[in-house]
N, CA, C and O of each residue as an XYZ file, in Angstrom:
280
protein
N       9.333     -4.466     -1.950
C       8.337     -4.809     -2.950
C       8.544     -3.896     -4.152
O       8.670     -2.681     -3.997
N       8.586     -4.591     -5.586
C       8.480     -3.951     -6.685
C       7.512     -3.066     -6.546
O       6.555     -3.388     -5.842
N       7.540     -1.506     -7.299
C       6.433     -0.761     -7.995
C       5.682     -1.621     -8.591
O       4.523     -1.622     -8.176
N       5.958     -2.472     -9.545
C       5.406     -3.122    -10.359
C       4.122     -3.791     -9.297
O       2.960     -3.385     -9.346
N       4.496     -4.635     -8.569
C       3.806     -5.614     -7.738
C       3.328     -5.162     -7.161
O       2.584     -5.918     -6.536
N       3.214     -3.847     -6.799
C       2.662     -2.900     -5.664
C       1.242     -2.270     -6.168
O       0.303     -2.371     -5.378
N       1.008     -1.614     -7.452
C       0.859     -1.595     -8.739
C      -0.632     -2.753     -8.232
O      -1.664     -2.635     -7.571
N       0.101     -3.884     -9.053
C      -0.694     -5.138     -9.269
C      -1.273     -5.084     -8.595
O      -2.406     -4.812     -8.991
N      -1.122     -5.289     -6.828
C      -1.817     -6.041     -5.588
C      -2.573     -4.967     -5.477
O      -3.684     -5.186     -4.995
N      -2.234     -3.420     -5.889
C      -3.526     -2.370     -5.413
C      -4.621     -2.512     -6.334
O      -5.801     -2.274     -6.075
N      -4.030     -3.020     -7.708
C      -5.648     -3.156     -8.457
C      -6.589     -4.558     -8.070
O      -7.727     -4.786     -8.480
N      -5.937     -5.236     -7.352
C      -6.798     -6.356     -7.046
C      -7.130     -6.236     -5.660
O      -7.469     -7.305     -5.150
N      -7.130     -5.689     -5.246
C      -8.103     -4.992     -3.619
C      -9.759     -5.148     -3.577
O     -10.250     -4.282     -4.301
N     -10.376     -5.659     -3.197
C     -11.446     -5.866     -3.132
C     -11.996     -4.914     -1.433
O     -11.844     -5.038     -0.218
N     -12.623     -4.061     -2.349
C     -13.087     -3.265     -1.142
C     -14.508     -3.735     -0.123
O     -15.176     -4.662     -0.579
N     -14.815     -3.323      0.777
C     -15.749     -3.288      1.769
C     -16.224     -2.334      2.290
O     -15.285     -1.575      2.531
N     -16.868     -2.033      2.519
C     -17.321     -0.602      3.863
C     -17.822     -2.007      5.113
O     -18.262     -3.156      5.074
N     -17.396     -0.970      6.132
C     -18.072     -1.223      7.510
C     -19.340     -2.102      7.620
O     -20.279     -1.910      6.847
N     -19.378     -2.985      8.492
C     -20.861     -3.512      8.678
C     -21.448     -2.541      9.729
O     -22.603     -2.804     10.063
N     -20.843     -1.418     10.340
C     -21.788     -0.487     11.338
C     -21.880      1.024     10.379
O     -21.995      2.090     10.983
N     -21.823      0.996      8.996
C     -22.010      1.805      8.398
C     -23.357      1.803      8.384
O     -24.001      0.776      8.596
N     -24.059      3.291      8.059
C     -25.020      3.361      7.810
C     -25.971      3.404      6.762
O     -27.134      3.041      6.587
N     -24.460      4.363      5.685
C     -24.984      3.907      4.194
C     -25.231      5.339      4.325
O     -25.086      5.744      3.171
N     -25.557      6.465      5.152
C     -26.073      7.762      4.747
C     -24.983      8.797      4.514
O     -25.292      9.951      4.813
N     -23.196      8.490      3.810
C     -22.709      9.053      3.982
C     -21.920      9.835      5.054
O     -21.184     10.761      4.714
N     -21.989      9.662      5.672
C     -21.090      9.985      7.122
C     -19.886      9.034      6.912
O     -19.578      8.346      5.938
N     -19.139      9.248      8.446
C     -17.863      8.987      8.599
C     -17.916      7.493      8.056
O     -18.835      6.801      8.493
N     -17.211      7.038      7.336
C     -16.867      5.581      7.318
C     -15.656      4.792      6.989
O     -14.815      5.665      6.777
N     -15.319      4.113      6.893
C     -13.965      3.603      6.285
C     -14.386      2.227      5.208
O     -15.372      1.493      5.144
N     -13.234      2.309      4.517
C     -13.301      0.380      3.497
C     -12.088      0.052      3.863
O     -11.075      0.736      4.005
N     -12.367     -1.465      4.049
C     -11.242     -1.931      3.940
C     -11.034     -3.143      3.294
O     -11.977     -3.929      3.393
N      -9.563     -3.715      2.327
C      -9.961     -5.129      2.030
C      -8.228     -5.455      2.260
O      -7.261     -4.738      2.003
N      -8.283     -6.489      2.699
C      -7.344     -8.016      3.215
C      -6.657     -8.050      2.076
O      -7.306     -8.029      1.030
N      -5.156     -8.113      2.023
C      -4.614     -9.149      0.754
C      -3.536     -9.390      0.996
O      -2.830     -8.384      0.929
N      -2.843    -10.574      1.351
C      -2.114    -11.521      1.697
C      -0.923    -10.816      3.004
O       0.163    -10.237      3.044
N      -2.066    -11.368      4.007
C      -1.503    -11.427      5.405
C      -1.327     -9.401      5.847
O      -0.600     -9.055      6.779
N      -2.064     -8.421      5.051
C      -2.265     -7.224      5.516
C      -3.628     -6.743      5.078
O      -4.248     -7.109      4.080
N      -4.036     -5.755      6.100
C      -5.393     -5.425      5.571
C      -5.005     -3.403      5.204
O      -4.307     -2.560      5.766
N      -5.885     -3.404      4.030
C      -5.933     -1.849      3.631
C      -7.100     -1.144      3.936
O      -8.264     -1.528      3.819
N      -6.592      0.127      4.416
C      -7.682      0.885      4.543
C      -8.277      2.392      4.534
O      -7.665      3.421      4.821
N      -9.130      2.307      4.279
C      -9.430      3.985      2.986
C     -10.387      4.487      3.929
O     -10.747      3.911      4.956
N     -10.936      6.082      3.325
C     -11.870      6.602      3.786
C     -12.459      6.356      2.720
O     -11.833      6.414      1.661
N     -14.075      5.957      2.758
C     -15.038      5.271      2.261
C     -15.632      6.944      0.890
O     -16.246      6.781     -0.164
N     -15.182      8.236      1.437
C     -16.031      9.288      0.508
C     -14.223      9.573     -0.110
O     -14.214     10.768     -0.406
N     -13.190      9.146     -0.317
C     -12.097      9.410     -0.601
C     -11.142      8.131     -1.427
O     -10.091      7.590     -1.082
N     -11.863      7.966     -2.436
C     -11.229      6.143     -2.767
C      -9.751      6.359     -3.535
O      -8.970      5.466     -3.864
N      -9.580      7.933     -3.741
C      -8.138      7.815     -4.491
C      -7.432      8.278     -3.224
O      -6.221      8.111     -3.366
N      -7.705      8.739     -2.174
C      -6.640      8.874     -1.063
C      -5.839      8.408     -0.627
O      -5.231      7.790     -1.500
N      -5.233      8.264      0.650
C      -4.187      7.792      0.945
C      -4.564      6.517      1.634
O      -5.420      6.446      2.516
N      -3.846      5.491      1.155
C      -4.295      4.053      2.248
C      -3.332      3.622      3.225
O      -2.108      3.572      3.109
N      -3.881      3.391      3.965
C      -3.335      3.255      5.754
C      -3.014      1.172      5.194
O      -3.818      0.485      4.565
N      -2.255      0.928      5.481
C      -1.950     -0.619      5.485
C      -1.271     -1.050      7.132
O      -0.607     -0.245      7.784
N      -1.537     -2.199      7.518
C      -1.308     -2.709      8.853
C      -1.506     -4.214      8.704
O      -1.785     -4.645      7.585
N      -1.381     -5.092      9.785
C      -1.030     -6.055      9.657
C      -2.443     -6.697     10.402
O      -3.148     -6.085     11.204
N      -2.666     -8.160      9.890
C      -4.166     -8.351     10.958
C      -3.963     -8.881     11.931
O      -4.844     -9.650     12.316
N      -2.617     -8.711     12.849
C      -3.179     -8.331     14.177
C      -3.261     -7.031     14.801
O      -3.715     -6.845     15.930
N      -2.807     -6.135     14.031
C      -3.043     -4.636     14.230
C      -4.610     -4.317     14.272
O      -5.339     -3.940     15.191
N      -4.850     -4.612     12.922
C      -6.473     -4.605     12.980
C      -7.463     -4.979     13.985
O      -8.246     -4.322     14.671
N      -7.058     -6.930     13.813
C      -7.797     -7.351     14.784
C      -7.680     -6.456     16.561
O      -8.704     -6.217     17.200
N      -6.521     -6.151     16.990
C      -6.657     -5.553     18.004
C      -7.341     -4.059     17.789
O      -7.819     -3.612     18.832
N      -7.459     -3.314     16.775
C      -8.406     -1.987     16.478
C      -9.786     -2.283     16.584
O     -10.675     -1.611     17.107
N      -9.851     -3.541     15.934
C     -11.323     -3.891     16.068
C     -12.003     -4.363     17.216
O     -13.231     -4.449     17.255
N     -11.237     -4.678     18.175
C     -11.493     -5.260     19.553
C     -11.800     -3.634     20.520
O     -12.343     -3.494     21.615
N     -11.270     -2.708     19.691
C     -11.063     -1.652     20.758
C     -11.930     -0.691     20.633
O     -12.322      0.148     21.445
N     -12.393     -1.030     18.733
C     -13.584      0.003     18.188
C     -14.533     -0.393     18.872
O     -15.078      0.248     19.771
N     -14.818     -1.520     18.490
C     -16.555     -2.224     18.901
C     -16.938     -1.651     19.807
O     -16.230     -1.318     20.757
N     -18.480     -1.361     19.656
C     -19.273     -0.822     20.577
C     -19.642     -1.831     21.507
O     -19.945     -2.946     21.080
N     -19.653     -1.635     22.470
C     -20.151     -2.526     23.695
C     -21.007     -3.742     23.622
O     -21.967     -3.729     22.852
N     -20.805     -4.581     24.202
C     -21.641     -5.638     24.183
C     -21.552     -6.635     22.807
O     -22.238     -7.646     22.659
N     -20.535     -6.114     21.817
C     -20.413     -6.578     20.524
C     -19.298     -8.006     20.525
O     -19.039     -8.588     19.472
């Protein structure tokens, strides 16, 4: 992938926080989807480093985070 395009696709990221966030600052993460990978930040750190993976990486993180009964 071009710098250039790399560039591009990071300014069009549409972020999220967690739906088990609490909103009071504590641990959290964002993440947003863009074409066939999902990115993802620490939620108090938005110029940091972003973790990228694929969504079945995710989807299997998310199967493994969830709290019980979810």
């Amino acid at each position: 992938m071009s710098r250039e395009l790399a560039e591009r696709d990071e300014q069009s990221l549409r972020w999220f926080k967690s739906s088990y966030s609490a909103g009071n600052g504590g641990e959290c993460v964002e993440v947003a989807p863009l074409r066939g990978t999902v990115h993802i930040r620490d939620s108090k750190d938005k110029t940091g480093p972003v973790l990228t993976v694929g969504p079945g990486a995710w989807g299997a993180f998310l199967g493994m985070a969830a709290p019980a009964g979810h």
